[in-house]
MARSE-370751 format. One record per atom (N, C-alpha, C): x, y, z; residue in three letters. Coordinates in pm, whole numbers, plus 32768, in hexadecimal, padded with zeros to 4 digits. Atoms other than C-alpha are relative to their C-alpha. Example, Ala and Ser with C-alpha at 12.3 -4.5 7.8 and 13.67 -1.06 7.14 Angstrom:
MARSE-370751
80597F898000ALA
84CE7E3E830CALA
805A80788000ALA
7FAE7F897FFASER
85577F9682CASER
7FB3806D8049SER
//
This chain:
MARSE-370751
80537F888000UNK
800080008000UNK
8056807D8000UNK
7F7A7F918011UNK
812380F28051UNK
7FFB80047F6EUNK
7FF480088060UNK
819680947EF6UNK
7FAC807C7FB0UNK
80857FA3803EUNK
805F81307E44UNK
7FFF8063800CUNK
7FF67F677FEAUNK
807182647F1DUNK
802D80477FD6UNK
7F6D7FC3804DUNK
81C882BD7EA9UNK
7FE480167F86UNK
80247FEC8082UNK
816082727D45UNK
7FC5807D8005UNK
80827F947FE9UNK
801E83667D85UNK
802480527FF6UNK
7FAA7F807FE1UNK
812584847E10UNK
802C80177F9DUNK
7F8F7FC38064UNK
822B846F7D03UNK
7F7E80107F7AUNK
80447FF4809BUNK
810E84797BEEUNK
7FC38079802EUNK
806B7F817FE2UNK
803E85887CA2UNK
8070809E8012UNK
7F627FBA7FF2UNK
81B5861C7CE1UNK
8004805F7F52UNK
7FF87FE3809CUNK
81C486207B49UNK
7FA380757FE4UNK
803E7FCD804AUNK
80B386857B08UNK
7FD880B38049UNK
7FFF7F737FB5UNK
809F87D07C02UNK
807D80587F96UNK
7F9F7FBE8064UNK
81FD882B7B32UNK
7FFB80287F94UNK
801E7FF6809FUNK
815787EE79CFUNK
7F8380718025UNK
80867F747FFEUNK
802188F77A64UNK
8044805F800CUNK
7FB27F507FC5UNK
81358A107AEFUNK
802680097F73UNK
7FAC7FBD8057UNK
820089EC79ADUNK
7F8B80377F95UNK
804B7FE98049UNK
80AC8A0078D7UNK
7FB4809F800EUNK
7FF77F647FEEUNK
80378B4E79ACUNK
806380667FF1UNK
7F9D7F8E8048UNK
816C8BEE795EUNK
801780027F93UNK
801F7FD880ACUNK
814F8BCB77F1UNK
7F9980277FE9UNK
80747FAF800CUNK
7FFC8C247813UNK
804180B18019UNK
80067F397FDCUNK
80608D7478D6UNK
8051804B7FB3UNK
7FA87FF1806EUNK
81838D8C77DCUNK
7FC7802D7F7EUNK
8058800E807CUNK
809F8D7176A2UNK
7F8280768021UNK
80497F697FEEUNK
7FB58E857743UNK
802E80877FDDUNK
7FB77F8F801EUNK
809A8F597785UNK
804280547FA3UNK
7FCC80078070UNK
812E8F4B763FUNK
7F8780127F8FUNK
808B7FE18035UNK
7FC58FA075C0UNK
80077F687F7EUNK
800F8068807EUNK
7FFA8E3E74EBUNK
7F687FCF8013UNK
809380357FFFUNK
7EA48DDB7581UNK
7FAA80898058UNK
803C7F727FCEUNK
7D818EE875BCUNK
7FD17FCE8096UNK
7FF77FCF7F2EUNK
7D3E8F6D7733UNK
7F8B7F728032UNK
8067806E7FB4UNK
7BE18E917746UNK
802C7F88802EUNK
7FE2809C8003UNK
7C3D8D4776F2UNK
80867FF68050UNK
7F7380177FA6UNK
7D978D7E779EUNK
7FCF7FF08080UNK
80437FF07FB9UNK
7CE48DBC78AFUNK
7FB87F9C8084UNK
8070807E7FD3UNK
7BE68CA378F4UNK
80637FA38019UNK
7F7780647FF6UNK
7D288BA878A9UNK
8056803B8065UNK
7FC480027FADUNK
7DE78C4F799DUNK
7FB97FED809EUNK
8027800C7F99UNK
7CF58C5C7AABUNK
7FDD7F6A801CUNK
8024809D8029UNK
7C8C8AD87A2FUNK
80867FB3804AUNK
7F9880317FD0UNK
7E118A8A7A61UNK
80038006808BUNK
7FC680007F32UNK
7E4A8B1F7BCCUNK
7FC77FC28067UNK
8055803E7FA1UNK
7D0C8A707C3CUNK
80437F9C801BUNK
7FC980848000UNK
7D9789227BB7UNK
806F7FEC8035UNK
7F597FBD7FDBUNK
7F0089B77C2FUNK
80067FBD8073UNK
80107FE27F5AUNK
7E6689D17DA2UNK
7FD87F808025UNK
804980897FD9UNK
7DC5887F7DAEUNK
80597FA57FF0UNK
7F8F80758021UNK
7EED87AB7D28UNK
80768016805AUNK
7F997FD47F8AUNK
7FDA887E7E44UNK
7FD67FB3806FUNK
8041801E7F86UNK
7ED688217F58UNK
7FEB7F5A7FEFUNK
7FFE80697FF6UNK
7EE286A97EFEUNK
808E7FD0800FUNK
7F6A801B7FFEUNK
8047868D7EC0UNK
802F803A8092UNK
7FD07FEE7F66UNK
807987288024UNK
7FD77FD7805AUNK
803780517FAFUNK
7F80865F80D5UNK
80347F7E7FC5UNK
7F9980958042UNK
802D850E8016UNK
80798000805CUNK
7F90801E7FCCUNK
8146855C8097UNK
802880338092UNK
7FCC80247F80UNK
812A85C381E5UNK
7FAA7F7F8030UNK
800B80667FACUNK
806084998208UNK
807F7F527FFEUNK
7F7C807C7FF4UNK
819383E08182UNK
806880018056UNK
7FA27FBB7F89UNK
826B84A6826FUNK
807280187FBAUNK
7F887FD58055UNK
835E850C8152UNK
80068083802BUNK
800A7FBC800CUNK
838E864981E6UNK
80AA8013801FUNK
//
């Protein structure tokens, strides 16, 4: 069962890294007026939700693994 957990972390680990690097090309690509204000917008606020939720699992994972 451990096993699994770990898996769980390092994938939820990933995938928190593949959402930060994706909001900073978002905020990048705004800023850079490559994509207009709306739609930049909605996707960035869309990202930080998903951002905030994949932080708060990956930090409850792992202090219940006690990797701290």
């Amino acid at each position: 069962m451990l096993k699994a957990r770990k898996i769980f972390y390092l994938r939820f680990s990933i995938a928190l890294k593949e959402c930060s690097e994706t909001l900073y090309w978002l905020e990048l690509l705004s800023a850079a007026e490559y994509i207009d204000i709306k739609n930049s917008k909605e996707l960035i606020d869309d990202c930080s939700e998903i951002n905030r939720i994949l932080a708060s699992i990956v930090k409850t994972t792992k202090e219940k693994l006690n990797l701290n």
